[in-house]
Steps between C-alpha positions, in 0.01 A plus 500: 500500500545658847214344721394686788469316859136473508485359121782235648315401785164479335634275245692312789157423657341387148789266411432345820151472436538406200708235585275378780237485293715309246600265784132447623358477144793231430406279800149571453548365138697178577261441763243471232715342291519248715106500623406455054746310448384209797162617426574385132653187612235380750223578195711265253545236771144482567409498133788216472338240801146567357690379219675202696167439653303473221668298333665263756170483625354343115768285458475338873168414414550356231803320617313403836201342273759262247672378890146411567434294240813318551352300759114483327554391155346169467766190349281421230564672143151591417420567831772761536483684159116559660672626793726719319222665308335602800807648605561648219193671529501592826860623516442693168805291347537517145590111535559280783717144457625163665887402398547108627809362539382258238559766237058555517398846415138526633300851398240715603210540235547651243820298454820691339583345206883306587707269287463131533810441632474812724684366833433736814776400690724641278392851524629741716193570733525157571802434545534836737212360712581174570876599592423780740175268604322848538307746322665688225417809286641499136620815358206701294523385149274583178247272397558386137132508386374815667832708564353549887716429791512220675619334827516091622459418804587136617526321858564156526254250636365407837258266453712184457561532151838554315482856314453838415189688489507844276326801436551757187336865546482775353667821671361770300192579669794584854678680277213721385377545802863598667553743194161652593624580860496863489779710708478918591717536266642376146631128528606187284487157680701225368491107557806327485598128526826334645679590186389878521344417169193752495194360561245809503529874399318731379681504181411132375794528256751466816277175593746181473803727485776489757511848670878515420433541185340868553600596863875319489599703804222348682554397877169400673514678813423269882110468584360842572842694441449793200729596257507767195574327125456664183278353261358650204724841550282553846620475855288180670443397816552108519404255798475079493340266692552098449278214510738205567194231396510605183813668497320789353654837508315826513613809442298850519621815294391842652569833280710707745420835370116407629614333830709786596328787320349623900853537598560784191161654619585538876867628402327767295233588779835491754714737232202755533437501836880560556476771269234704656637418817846666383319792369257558776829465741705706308269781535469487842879483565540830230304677755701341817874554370347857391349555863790367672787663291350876484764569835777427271378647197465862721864416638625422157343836356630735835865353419471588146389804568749569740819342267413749200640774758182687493280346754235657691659440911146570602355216340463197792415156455150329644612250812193275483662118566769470768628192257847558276304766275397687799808496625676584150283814511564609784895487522435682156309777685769565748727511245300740286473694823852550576570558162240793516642663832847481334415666157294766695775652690753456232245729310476739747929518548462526091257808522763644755790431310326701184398798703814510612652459159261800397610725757874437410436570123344858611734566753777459197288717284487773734905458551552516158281789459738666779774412363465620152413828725832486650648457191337781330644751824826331492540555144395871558759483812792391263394780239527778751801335620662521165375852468644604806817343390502637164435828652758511794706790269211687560436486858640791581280714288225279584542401839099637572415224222758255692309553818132442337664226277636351849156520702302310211728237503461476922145534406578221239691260707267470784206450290720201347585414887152454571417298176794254579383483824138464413680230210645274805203506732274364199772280448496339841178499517520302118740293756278409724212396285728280306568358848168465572414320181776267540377391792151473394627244219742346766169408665315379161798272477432356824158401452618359134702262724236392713323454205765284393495316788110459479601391137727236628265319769238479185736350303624253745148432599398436120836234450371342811152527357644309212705234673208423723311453170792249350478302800101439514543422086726284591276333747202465306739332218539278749171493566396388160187568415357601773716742572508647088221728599739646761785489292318707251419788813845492601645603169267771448604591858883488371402681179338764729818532733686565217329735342489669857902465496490665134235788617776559780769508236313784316474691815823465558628623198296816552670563843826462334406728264371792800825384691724635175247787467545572872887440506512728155323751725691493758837555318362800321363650843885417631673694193232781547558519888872503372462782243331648758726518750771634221239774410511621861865473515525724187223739592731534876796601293270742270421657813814520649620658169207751472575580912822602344324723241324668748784554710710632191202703419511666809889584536394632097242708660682603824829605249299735283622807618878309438423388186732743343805448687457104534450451164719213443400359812085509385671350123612217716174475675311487170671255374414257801169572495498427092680153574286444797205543286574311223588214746126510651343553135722143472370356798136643454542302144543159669252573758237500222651217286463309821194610593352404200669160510315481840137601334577223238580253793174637676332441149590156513417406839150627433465260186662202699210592795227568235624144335517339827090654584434274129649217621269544834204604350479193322345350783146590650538541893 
């Protein structure tokens, strides 16, 4: 599909807004890609240390209040399992204990229920403790009797005593209440121990279940870093955070599709603003390229016009801009106007040449016309000439007949004398007319070969039109894309030069065509000037013959009285003028066989002129 240059540049202009707006809309989306997706971060990071500082915040105070009674337990058994009650109740332990280092378990009341030969030193609580001779926080483990889950905490003690002191409590009420914490969006938090063994989720069938065993591709990200995992076919947004105490890990789930569900909205809002945008733009730049380009579309319309060989030369382009269009339309007008001036007077030498073609076709009809007249009295010449031959026996009976006989044909031969003469005078006259004419086409040729010429500069102006427009496409393909806006004006500029080179082509073909026409016309006008000049040569010797007539005539007439006495002599006499006459009936033959060759010449010189007037009128001057 053939576009035309306006469609080309308009869609020029909306692939590069198109593609801005791509650009802009692309940025504009990563942008906010990266706004959400911090955004989403920050919100999981903050829901992660209210996390941290929840529950960092529990255990240090319960780990700050078993240090402190490190150093206040009394020494004395009774006296401390007192002292451990009220510390269990005011700690909110589920049970708070005294290992010795004599193997002494002492209790808080209630008492748990332990073996006789239960040994504290020998359990691992203890045994951390005393080695690391600091506090230590056993991993969560489930109670046997009430399936809850429960922590130790144990310190060793300050106040001059050899042991342990220990704590067991229950976790689940922190783990309710860090389930509970609510996030914008949907979330999962897990607890897990050293041993990633789960600890809480919201699924209490993962509870005391490594999180291998369901997420096996697992790598806990660094504190407050987010990465995507797939769990439960969905897309999640994970985040940890570590309490080294209790070497508690905590990990916070985030459905991504929620998190990031702005980010589709503002794309879509972005998509539609582009949209309109484009539309809205590419209305306004429909009626900018069709503002701008109506120059060349005039320019493109007058050369059309002009190429199909039947342009109006009248018509004139509008000069409005002095940019390239301007000036486009106005080398087209001078153009147009030369053209004009040129076809004008070739018309006018055509309108010559056909009146003068018209006069030499009736000029040859009248000839003929006096010619078949001459032929007629020659042929009546000849039959008195026979008769007077035929009757030269006779003459001296009829020598009064003789002398009539020889006054007619005096009579006869200068009324043939003044037709030949009459014959050549139209035929030098036919001479100089043909003369004339030739000359007149002479001249139409010579303005053809200006036109040429005029032709020629076009053409060379149109191939430099063209190579000028190579050389600025091949600029703006250096250019790039700035310059394909250009490049797309040059080539129409190119395509235009060569259409102006073929429009130049057509005319030239047409002036090759008047050039034959003319040249065809002048070679007839030569052979008819020839035949001309033969005609006159013949009709001189007609008249010289017929001169002779008359003079024989007269001795005819002036011998009368002799007749009978010079009869052999007037036999003689006859006979001469018999030959003589049959020799201008010959010669009065080929006068009108050529003179109608010369009417069919004149014949054809009036069609070349009246085809030559065709070929003009084809243009309106």
């Amino acid at each position: 599909m053939k576009l035309s240059f306006q469609s080309k540049l308009l869609i020029s202009m909306l692939l590069l807004l198109l593609v801005s707006l791509l650009a802009l809309s692309s940025l504009a989306h990563r942008l906010l890609n990266t706004e959400v997706t911090q955004a989403v971060q920050s919100e999981i990071n903050n829901t992660l240390r209210n996390v941290e500082t929840f529950a960092a915040g529990w255990l240090n105070a319960k780990s700050d209040l078993v240090v402190s009674l490190t150093q206040q337990i009394p020494a004395q058994r009774s006296d401390a399992e007192h002292f451990l009650t009220y510390a269990r109740e005011a700690g909110q332990f589920d049970l708070v204990y005294v290992g010795t280092a004599q193997g002494e378990m002492w209790q808080s009341r209630p008492a748990a229920n332990l073996p006789s030969d239960y040994d504290p030193r020998t359990r691992p609580w203890y045994q951390q403790a005393s080695s690391r001779n600091s506090l230590v926080v056993t991993p969560p483990y489930a109670d046997a009797g009430t399936g809850e889950m429960i922590i130790s905490l144990a310190a060793p003690l300050r106040n001059g005593s050899r042991g342990v002191i220990g704590s067991d409590i229950s976790i689940d009420s922190v783990i309710r209440e860090l389930l509970s914490i609510e996030s914008r969006w949907t979330s999962e938090l897990w607890m897990l121990d050293g041993n990633q063994t789960v600890i809480a989720h919201p699924d209490t069938g993962r509870i005391q279940q490594n999180v291998r065993q369901f997420l096996p591709d697992l790598t806990i990200p660094r504190q407050q870093n987010v990465v995507e995992i797939r769990y439960n076919n969905e897309v999640w947004l994970m985040s940890a955070t570590h309490i080294a105490e209790a070497d508690w890990t905590f990990l916070l789930l985030v459905k991504r599709s929620e998190a990031m569900e702005a980010i589709s909205q503002l794309t879509w809002t972005l998509l539609t603003l582009s949209l309109l945008v484009l539309v809205l733009s590419g209305g306004i730049l429909y009626l900018l390229v069709n503002y701008q380009t109506r120059p060349l579309k005039e320019l493109a319309l007058a050369l059309e016009d002009v190429s199909q060989g039947e342009g109006d030369l009248t018509h004139r382009l509008k000069v409005e801009t002095a940019d390239e269009f301007g000036q486009m339309s106005l080398a087209f007008n001078r153009f147009v106007a030369q053209l004009q001036t040129t076809i004008s007077e070739m018309i006018l030498l055509t309108d010559q040449v056909n009146q003068a073609a018209g006069r030499s076709v009736e000029d040859v009809h009248n000839s003929l016309e006096q010619l078949t007249r001459q032929k007629e009295e020659l042929t009546q010449l000849a039959a008195a000439a026979q008769e007077m031959s035929s009757a030269t026996g006779e003459i001296a009976r009829n020598a009064e007949q003789t002398a009539d006989i020889a006054q007619q044909s005096s009579e006869s031969t200068q009324a043939g004398l003044r037709v030949v003469k009459t014959n050549r005078e139209q035929t030098l006259a036919l001479t100089q007319r043909i003369s004339d004419s030739t000359a007149a086409i002479n001249t139409v040729d010579q303005h053809v070969q200006r036109i040429t010429g005029i032709l020629d500069n076009i053409q060379s102006i149109a191939e430099q039109t063209n190579l000028l427009a190579l050389n600025a496409a091949i600029e703006a393909a250096r250019a790039g894309d700035q310059g394909r806006g250009f490049a797309v004006v040059a080539d129409e500029v190119r395509t235009l030069s060569q259409r102006s080179h073929q429009a130049t082509e057509d005319i030239r073909a047409m002036i090759a065509e008047l050039q034959d026409s003319t040249r065809d016309a002048v070679n007839l006008m030569g052979q008819s000037q020839e035949q001309a000049r033969i005609n006159v040569e013949s009709a001189e010797k007609a008249e010289q013959q017929l001169m002779t007539i008359d003079q024989a005539s007269g001795t005819i007439s002036g011998m009368a009285i002799q007749i009978a006495s010079a009869v052999e002599e007037q036999n003689a006499v006859t006979t001469e003028i018999s030959s003589n006459t049959e020799q201008i009936k010959v010669l009065a033959d080929n006068l009108t066989d050529q003179t109608s060759d010369a009417g069919n010449r004149a014949n054809q010189l009036k069609q070349v002129a009246n085809a030559l007037h065709q070929l003009s009128d084809r243009f309106k001057v």
